[in-house]
CHARMM-style PDB file with segment names, atoms N, HN, CA, C and O in Angstrom:
ATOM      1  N   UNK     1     114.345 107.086  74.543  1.00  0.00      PROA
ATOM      2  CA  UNK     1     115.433 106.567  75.330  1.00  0.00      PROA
ATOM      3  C   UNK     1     116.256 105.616  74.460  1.00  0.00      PROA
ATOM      4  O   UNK     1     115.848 104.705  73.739  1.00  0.00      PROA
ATOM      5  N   UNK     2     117.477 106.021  74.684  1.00  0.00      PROA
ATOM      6  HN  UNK     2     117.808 106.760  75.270  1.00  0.00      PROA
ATOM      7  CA  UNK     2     118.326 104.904  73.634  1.00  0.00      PROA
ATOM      8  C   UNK     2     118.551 103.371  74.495  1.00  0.00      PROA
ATOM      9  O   UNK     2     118.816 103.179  75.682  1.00  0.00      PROA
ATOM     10  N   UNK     3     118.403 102.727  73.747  1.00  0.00      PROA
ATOM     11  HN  UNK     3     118.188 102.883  72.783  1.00  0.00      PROA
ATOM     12  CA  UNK     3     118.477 101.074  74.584  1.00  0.00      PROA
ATOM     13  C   UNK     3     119.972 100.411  73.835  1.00  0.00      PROA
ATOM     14  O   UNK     3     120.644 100.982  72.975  1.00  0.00      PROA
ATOM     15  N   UNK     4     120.227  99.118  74.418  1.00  0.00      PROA
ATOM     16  HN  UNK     4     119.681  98.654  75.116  1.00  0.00      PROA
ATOM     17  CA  UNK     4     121.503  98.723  73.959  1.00  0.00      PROA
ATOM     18  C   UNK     4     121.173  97.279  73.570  1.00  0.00      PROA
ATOM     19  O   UNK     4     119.989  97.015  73.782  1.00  0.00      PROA
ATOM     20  N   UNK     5     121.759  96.458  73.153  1.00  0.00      PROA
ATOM     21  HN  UNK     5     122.720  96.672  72.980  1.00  0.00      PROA
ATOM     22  CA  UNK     5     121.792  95.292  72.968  1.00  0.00      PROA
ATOM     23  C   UNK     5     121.432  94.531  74.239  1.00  0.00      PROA
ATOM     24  O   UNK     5     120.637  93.618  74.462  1.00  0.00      PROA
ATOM     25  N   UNK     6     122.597  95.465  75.270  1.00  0.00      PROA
ATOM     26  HN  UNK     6     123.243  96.207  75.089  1.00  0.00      PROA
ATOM     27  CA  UNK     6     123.266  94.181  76.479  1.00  0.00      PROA
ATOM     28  C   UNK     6     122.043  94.089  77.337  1.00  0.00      PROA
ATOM     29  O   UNK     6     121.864  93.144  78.105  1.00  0.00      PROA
ATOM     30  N   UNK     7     120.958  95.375  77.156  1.00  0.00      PROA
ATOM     31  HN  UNK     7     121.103  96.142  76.532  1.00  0.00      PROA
ATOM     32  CA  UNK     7     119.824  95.813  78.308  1.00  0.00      PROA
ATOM     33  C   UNK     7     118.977  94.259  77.897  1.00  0.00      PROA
ATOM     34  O   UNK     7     118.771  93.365  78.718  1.00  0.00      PROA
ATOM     35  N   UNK     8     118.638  94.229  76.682  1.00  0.00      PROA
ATOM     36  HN  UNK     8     118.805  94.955  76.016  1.00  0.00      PROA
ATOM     37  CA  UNK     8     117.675  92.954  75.868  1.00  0.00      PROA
ATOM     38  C   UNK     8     118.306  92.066  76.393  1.00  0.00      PROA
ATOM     39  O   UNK     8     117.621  91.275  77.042  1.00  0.00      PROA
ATOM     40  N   UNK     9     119.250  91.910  76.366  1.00  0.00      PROA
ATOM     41  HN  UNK     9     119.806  92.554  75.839  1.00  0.00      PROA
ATOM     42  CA  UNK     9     120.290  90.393  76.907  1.00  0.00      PROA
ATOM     43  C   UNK     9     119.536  89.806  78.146  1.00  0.00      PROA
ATOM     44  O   UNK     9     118.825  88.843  78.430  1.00  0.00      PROA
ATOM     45  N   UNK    10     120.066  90.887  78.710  1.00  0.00      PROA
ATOM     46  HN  UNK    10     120.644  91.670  78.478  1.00  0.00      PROA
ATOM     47  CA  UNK    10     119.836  90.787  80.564  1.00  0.00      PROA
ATOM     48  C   UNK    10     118.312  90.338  80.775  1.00  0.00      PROA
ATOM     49  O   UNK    10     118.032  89.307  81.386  1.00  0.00      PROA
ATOM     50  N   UNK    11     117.278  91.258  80.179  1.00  0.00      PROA
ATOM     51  HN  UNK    11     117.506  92.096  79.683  1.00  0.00      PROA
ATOM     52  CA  UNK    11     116.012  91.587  80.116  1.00  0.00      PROA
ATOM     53  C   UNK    11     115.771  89.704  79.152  1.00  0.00      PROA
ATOM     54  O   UNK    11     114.671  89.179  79.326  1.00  0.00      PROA
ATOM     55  N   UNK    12     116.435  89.211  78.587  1.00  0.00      PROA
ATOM     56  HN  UNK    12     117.328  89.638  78.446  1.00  0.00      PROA
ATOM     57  CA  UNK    12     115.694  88.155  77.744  1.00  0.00      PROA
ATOM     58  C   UNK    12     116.173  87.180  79.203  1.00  0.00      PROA
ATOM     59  O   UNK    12     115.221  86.606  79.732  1.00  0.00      PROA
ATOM     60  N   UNK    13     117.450  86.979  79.816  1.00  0.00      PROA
ATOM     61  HN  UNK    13     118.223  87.445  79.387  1.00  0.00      PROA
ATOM     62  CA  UNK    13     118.337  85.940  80.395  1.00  0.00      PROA
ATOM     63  C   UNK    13     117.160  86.083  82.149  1.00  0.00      PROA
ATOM     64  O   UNK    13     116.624  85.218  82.842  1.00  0.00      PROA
ATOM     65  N   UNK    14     117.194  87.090  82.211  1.00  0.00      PROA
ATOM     66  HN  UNK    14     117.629  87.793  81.647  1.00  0.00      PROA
ATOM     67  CA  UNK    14     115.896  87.127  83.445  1.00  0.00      PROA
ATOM     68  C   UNK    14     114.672  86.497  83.283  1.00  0.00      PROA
ATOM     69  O   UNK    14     114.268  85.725  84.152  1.00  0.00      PROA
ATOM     70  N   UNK    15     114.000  86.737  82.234  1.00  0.00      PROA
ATOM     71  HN  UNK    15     114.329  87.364  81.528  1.00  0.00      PROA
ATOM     72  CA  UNK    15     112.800  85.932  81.788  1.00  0.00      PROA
ATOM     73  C   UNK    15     112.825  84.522  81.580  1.00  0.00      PROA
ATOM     74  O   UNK    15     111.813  83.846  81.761  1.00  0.00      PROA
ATOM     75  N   UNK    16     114.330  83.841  81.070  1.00  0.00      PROA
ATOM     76  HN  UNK    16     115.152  84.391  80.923  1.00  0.00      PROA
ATOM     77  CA  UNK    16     114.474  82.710  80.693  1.00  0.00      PROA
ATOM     78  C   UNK    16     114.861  81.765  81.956  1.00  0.00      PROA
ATOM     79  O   UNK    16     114.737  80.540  81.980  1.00  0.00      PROA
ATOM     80  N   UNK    17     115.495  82.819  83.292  1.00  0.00      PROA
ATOM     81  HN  UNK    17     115.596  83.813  83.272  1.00  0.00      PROA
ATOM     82  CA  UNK    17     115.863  82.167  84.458  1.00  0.00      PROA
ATOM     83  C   UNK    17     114.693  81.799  85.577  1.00  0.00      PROA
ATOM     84  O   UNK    17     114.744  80.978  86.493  1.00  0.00      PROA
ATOM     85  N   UNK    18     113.452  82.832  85.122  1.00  0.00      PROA
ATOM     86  HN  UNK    18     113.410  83.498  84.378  1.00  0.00      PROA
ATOM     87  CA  UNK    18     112.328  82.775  86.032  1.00  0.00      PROA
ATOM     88  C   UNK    18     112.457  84.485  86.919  1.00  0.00      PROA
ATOM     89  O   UNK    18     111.395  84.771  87.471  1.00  0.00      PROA
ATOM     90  N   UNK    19     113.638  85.619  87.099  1.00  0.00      PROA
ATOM     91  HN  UNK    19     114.502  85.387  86.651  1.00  0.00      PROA
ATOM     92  CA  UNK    19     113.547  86.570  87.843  1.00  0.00      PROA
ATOM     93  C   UNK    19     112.610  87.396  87.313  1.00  0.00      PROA
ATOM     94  O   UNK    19     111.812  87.423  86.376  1.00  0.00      PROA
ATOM     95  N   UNK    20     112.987  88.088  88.263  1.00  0.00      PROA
ATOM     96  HN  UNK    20     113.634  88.065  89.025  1.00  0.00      PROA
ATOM     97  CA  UNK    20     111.687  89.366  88.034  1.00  0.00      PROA
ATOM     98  C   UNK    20     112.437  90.323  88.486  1.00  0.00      PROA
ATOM     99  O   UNK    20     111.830  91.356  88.770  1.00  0.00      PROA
ATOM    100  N   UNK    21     114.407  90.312  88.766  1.00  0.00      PROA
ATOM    101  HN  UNK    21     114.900  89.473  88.535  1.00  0.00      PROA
ATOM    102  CA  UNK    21     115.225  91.385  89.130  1.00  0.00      PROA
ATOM    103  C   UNK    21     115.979  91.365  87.920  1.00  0.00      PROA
ATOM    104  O   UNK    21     116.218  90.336  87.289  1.00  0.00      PROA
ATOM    105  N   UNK    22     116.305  92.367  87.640  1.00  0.00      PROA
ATOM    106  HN  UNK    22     116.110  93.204  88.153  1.00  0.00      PROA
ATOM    107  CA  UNK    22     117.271  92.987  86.090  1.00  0.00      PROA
ATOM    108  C   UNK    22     118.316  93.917  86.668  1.00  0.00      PROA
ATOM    109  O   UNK    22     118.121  94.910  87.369  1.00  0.00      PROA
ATOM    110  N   UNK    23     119.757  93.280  86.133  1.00  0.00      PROA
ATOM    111  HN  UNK    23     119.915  92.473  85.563  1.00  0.00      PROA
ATOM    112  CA  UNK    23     120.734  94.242  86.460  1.00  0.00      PROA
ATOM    113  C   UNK    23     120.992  95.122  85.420  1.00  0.00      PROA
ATOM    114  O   UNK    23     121.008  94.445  84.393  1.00  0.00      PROA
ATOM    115  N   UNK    24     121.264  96.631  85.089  1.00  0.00      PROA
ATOM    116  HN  UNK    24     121.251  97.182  85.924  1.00  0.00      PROA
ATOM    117  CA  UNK    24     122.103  96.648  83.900  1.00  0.00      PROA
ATOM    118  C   UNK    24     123.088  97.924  84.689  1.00  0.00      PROA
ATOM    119  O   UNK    24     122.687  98.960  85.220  1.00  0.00      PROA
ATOM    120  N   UNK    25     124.330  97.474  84.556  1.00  0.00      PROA
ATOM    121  HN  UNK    25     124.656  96.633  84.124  1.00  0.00      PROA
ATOM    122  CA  UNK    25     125.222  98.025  85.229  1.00  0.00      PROA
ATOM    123  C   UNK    25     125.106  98.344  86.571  1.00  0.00      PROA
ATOM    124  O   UNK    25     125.136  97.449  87.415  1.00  0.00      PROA
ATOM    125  N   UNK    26     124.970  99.565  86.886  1.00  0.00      PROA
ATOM    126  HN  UNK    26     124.945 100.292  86.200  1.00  0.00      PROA
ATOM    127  CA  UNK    26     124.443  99.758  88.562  1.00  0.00      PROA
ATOM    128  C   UNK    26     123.450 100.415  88.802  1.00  0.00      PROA
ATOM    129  O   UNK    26     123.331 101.192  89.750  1.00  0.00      PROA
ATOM    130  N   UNK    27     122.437 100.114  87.766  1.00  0.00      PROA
ATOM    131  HN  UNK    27     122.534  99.484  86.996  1.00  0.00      PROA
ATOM    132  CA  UNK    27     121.143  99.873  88.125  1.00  0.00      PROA
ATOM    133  C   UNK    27     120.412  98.760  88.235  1.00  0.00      PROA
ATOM    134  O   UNK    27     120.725  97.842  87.477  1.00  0.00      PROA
ATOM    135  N   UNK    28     119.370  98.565  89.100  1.00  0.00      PROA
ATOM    136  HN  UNK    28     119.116  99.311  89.716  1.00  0.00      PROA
ATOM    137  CA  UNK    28     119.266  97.323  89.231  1.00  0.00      PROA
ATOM    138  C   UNK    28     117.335  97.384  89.589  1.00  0.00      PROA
ATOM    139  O   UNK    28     116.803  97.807  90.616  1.00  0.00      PROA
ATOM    140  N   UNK    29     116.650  96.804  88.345  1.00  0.00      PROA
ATOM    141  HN  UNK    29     117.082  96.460  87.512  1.00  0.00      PROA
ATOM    142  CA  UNK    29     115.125  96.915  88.602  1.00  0.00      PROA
ATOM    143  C   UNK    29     114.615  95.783  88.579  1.00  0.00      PROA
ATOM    144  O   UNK    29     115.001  94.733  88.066  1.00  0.00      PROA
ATOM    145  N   UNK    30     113.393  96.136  89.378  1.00  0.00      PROA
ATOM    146  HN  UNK    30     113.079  96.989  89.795  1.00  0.00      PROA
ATOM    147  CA  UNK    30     112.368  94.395  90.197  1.00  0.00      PROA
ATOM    148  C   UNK    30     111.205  94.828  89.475  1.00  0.00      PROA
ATOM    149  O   UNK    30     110.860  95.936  89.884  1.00  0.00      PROA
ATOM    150  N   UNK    31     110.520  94.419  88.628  1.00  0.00      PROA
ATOM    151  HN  UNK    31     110.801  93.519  88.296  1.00  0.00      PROA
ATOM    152  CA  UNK    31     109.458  94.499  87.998  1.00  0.00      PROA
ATOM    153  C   UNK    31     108.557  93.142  88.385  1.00  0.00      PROA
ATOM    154  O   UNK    31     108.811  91.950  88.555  1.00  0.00      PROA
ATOM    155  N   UNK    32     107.320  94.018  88.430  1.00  0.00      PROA
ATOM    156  HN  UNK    32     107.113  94.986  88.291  1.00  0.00      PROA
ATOM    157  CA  UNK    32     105.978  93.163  89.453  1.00  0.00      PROA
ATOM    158  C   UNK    32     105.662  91.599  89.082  1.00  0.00      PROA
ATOM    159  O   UNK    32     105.486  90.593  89.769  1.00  0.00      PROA
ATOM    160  N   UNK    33     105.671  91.855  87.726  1.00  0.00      PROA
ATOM    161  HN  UNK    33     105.813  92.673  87.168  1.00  0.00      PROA
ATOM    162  CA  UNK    33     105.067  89.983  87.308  1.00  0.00      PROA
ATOM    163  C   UNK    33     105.906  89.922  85.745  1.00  0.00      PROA
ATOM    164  O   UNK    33     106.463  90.798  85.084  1.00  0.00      PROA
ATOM    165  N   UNK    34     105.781  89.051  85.615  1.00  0.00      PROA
ATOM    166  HN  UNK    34     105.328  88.339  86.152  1.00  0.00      PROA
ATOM    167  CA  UNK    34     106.610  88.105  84.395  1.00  0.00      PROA
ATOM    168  C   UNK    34     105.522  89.250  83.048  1.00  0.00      PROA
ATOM    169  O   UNK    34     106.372  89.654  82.254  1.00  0.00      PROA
ATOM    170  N   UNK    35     104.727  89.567  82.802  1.00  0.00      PROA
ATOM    171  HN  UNK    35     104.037  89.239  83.447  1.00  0.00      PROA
ATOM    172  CA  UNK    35     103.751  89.883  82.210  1.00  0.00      PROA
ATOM    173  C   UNK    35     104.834  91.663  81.613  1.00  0.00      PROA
ATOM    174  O   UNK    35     105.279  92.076  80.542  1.00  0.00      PROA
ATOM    175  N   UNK    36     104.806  92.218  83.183  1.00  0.00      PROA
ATOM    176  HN  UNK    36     104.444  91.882  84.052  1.00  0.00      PROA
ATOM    177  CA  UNK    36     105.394  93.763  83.282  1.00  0.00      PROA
ATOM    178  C   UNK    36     107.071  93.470  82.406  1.00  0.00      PROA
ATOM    179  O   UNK    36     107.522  94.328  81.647  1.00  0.00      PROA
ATOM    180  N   UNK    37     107.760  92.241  82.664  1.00  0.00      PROA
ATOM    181  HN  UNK    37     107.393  91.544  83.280  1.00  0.00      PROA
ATOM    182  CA  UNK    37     108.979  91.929  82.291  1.00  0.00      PROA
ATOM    183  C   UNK    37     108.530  92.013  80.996  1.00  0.00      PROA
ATOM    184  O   UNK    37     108.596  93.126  80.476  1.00  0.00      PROA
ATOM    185  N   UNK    38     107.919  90.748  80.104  1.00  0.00      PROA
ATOM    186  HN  UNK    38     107.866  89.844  80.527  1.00  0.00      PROA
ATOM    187  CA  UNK    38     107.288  91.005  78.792  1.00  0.00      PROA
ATOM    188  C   UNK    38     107.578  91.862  78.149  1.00  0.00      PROA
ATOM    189  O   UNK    38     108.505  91.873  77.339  1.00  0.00      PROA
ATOM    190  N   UNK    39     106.663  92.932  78.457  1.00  0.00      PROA
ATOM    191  HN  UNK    39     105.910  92.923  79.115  1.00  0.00      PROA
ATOM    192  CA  UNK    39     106.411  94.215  78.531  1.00  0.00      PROA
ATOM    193  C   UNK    39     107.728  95.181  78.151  1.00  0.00      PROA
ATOM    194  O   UNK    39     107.868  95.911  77.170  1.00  0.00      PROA
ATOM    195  N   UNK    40     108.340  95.014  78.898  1.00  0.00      PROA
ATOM    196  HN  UNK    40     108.226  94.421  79.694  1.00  0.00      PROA
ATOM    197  CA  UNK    40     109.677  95.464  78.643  1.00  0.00      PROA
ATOM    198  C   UNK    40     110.876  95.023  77.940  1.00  0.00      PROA
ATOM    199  O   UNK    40     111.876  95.716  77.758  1.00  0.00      PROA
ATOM    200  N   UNK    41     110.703  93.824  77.559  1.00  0.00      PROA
ATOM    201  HN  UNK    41     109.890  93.261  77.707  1.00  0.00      PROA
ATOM    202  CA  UNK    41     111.491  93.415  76.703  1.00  0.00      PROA
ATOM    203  C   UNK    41     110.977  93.511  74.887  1.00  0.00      PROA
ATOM    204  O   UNK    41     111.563  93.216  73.845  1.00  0.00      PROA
ATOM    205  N   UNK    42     109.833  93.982  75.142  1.00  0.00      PROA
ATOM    206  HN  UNK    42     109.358  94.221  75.988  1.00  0.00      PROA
ATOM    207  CA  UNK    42     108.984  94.460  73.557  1.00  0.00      PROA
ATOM    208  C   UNK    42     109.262  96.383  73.348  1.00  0.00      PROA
ATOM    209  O   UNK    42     109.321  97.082  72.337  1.00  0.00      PROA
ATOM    210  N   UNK    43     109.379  96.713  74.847  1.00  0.00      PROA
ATOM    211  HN  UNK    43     109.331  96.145  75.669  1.00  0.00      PROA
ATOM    212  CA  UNK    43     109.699  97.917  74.545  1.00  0.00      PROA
ATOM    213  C   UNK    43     110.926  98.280  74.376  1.00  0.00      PROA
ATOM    214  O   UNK    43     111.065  99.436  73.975  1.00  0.00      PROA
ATOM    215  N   UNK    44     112.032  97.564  74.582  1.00  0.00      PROA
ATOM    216  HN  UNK    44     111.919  96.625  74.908  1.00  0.00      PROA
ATOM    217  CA  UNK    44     113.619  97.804  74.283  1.00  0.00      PROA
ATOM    218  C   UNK    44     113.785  96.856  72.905  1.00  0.00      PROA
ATOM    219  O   UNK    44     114.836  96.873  72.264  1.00  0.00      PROA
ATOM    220  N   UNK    45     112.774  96.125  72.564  1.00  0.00      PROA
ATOM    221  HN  UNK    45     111.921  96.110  73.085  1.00  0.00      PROA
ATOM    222  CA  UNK    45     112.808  95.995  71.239  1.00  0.00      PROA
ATOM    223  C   UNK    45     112.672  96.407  69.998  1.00  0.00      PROA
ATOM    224  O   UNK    45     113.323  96.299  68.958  1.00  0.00      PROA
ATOM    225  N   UNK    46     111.415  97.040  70.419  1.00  0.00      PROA
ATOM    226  HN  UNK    46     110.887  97.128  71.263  1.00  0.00      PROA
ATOM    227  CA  UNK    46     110.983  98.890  69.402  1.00  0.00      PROA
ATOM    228  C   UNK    46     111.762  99.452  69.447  1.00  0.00      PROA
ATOM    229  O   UNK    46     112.509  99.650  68.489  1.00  0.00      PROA
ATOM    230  N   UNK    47     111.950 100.101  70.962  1.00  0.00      PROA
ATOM    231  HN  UNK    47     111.343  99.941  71.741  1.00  0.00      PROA
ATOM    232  CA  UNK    47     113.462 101.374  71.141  1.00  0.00      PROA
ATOM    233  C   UNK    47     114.556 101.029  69.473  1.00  0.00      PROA
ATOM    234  O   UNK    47     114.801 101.691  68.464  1.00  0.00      PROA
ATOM    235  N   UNK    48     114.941  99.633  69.978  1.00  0.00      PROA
ATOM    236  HN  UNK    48     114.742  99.095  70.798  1.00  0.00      PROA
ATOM    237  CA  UNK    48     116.391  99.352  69.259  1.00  0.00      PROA
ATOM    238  C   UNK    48     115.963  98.877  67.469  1.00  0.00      PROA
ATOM    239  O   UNK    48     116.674  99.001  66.472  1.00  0.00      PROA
ATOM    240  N   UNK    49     114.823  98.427  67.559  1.00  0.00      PROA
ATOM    241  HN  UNK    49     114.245  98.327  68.369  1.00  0.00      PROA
ATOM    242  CA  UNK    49     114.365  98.852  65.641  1.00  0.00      PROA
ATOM    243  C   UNK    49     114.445 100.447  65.245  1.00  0.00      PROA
ATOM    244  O   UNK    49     115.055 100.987  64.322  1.00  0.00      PROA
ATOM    245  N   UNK    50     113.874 100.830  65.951  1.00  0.00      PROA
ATOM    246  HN  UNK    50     113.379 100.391  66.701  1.00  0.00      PROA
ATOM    247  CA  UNK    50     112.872 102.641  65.720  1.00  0.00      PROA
ATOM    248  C   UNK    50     114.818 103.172  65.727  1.00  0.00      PROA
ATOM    249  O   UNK    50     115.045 104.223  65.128  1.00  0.00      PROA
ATOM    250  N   UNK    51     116.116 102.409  66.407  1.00  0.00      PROA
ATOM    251  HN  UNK    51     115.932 101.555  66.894  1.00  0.00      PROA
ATOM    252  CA  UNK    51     117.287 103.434  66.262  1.00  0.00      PROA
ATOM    253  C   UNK    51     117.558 102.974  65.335  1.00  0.00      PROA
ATOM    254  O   UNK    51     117.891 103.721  64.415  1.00  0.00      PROA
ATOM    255  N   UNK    52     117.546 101.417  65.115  1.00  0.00      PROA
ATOM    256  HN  UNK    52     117.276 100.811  65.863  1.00  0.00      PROA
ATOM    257  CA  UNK    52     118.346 101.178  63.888  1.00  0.00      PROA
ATOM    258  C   UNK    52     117.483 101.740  62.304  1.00  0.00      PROA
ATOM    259  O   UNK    52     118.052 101.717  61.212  1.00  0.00      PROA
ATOM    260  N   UNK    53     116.428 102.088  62.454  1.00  0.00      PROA
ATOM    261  HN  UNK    53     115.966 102.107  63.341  1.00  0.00      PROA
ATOM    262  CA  UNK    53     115.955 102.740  61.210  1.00  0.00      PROA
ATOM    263  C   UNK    53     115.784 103.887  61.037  1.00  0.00      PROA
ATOM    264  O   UNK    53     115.435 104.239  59.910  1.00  0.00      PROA
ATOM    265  N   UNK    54     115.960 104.861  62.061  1.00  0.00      PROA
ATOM    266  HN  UNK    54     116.243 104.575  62.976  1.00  0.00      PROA
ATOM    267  CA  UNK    54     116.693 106.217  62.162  1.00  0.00      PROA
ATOM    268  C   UNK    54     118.226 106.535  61.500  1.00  0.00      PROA
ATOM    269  O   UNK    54     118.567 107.483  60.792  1.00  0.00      PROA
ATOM    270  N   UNK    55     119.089 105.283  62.041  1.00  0.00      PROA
ATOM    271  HN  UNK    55     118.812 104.512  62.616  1.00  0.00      PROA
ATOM    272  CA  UNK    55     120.621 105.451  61.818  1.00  0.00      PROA
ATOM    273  C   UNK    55     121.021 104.974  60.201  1.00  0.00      PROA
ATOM    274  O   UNK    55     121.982 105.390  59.554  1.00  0.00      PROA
ATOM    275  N   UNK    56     119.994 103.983  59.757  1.00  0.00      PROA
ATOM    276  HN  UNK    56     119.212 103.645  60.282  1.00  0.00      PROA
ATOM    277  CA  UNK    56     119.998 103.727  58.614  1.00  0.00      PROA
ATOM    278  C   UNK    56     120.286 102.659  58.344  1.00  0.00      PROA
ATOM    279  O   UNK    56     120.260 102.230  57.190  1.00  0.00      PROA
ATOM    280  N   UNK    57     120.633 101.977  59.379  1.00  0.00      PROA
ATOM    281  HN  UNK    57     120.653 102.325  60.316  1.00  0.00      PROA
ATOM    282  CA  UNK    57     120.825 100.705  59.302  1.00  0.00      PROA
ATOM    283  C   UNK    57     119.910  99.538  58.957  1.00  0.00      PROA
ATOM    284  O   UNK    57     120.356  98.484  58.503  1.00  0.00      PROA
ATOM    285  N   UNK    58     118.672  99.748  59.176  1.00  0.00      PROA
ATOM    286  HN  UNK    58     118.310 100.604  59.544  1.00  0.00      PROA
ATOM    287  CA  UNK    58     117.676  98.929  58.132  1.00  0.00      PROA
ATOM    288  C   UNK    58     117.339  99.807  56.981  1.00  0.00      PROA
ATOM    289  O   UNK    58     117.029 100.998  56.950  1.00  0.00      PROA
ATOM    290  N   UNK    59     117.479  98.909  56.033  1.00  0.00      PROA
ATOM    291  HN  UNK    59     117.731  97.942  56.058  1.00  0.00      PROA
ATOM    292  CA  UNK    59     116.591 100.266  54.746  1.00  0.00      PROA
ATOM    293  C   UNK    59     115.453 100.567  54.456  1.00  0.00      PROA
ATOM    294  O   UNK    59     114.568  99.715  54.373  1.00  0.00      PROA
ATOM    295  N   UNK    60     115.319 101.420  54.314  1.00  0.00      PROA
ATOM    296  HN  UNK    60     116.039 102.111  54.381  1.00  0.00      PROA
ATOM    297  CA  UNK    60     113.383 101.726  54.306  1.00  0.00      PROA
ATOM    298  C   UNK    60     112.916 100.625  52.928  1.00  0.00      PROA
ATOM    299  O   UNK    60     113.673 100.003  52.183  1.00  0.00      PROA
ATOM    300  N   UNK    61     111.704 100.658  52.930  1.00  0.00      PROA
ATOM    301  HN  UNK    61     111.089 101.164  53.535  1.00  0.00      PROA
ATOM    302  CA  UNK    61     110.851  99.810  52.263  1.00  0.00      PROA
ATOM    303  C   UNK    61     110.826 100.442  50.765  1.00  0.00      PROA
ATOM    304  O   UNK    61     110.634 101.635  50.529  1.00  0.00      PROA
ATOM    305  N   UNK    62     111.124  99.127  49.508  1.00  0.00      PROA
ATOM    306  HN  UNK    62     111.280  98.158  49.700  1.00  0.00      PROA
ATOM    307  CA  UNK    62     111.302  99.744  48.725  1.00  0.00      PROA
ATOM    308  C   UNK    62     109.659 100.007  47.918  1.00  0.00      PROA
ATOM    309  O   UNK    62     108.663  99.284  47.881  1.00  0.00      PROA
ATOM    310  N   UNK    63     109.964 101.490  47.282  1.00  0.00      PROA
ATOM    311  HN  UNK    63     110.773 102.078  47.312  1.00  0.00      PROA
ATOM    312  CA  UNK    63     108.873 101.955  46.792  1.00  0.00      PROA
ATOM    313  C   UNK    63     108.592 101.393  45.304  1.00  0.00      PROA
ATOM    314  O   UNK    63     109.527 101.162  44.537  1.00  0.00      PROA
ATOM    315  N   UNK    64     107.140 101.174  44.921  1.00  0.00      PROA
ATOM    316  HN  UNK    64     106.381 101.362  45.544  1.00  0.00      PROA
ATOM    317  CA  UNK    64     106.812 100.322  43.705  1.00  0.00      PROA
ATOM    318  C   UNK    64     105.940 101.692  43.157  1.00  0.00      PROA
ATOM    319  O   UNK    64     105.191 102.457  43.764  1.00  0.00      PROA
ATOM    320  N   UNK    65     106.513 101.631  41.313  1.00  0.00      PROA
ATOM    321  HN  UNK    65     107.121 101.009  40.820  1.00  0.00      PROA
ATOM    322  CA  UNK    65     105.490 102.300  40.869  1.00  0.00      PROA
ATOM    323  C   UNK    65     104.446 101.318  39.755  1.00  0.00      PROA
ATOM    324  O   UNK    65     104.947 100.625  38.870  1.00  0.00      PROA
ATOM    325  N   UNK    66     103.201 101.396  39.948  1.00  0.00      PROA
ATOM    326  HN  UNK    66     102.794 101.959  40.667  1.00  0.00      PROA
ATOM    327  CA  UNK    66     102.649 100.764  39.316  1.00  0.00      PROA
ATOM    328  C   UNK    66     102.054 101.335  37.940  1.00  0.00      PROA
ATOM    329  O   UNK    66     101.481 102.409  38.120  1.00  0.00      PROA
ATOM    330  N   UNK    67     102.047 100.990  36.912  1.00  0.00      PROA
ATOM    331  HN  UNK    67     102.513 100.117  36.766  1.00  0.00      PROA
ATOM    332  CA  UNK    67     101.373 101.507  35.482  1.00  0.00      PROA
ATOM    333  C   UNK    67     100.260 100.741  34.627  1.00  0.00      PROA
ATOM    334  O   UNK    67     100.696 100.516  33.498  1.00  0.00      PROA
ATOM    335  N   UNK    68      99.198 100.357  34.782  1.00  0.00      PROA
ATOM    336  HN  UNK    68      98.844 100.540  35.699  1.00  0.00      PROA
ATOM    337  CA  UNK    68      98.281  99.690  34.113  1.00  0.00      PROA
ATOM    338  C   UNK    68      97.691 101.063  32.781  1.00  0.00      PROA
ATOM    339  O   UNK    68      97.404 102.258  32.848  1.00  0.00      PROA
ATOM    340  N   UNK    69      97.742 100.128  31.796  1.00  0.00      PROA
ATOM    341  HN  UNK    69      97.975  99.157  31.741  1.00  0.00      PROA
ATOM    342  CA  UNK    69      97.386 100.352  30.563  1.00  0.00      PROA
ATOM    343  C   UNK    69      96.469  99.457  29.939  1.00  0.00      PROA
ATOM    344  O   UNK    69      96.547  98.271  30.259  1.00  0.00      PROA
ATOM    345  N   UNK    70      95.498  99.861  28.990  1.00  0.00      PROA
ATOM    346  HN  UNK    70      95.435 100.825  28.730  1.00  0.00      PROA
ATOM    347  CA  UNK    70      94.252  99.592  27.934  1.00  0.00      PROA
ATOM    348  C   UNK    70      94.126  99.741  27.038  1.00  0.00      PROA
ATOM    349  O   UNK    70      94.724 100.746  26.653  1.00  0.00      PROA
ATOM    350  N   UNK    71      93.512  99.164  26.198  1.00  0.00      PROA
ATOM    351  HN  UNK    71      93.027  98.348  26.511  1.00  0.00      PROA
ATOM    352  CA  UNK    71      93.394  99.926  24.542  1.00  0.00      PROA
ATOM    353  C   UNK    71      91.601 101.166  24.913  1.00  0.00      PROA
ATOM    354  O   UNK    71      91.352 102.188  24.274  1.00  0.00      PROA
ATOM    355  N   UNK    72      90.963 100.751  25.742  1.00  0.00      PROA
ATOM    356  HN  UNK    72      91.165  99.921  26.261  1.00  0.00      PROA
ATOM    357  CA  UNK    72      90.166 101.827  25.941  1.00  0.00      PROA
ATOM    358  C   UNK    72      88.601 101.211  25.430  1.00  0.00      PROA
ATOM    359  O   UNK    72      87.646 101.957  25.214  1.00  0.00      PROA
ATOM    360  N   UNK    73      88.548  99.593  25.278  1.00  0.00      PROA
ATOM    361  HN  UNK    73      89.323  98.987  25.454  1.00  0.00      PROA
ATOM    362  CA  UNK    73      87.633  99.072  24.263  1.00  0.00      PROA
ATOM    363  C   UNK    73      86.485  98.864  25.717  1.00  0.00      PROA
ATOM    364  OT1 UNK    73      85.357  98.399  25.551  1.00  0.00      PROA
TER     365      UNK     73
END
């Protein structure tokens, strides 16, 4: 599922107000306990890493080559 910035917004500004209701546009969800909210604000957090490192917008991790050498003694 693609997530947006504004969903995290809402989803952080609910947690910070005390709700447990989330608007995002004209949908509108009541999630059970502060815990389930959590919850969901870690999963629209993944969502929106996992796109931005699909789209390329973070860069992948750079690769190291390593070479150890000896005289063989």
């Amino acid at each position: 599922m693609a997530y947006t910035e504004d969903q995290l917004t809402a989803l952080e500004a609910a947690l910070a107000k005390g709700e447990k209701r989330v608007t995002f546009g004209d949908k509108t969800v009541e999630y059970r306990s502060v815990d389930e909210l959590k919850e969901a604000i870690r999963a629209v957090e993944r969502g929106l890493s996992t796109q931005a490192a699909n789209t390329g917008l973070i860069p992948p991790a750079p690769r190291q080559i390593r070479i150890l050498t000896g005289k063989g003694f």
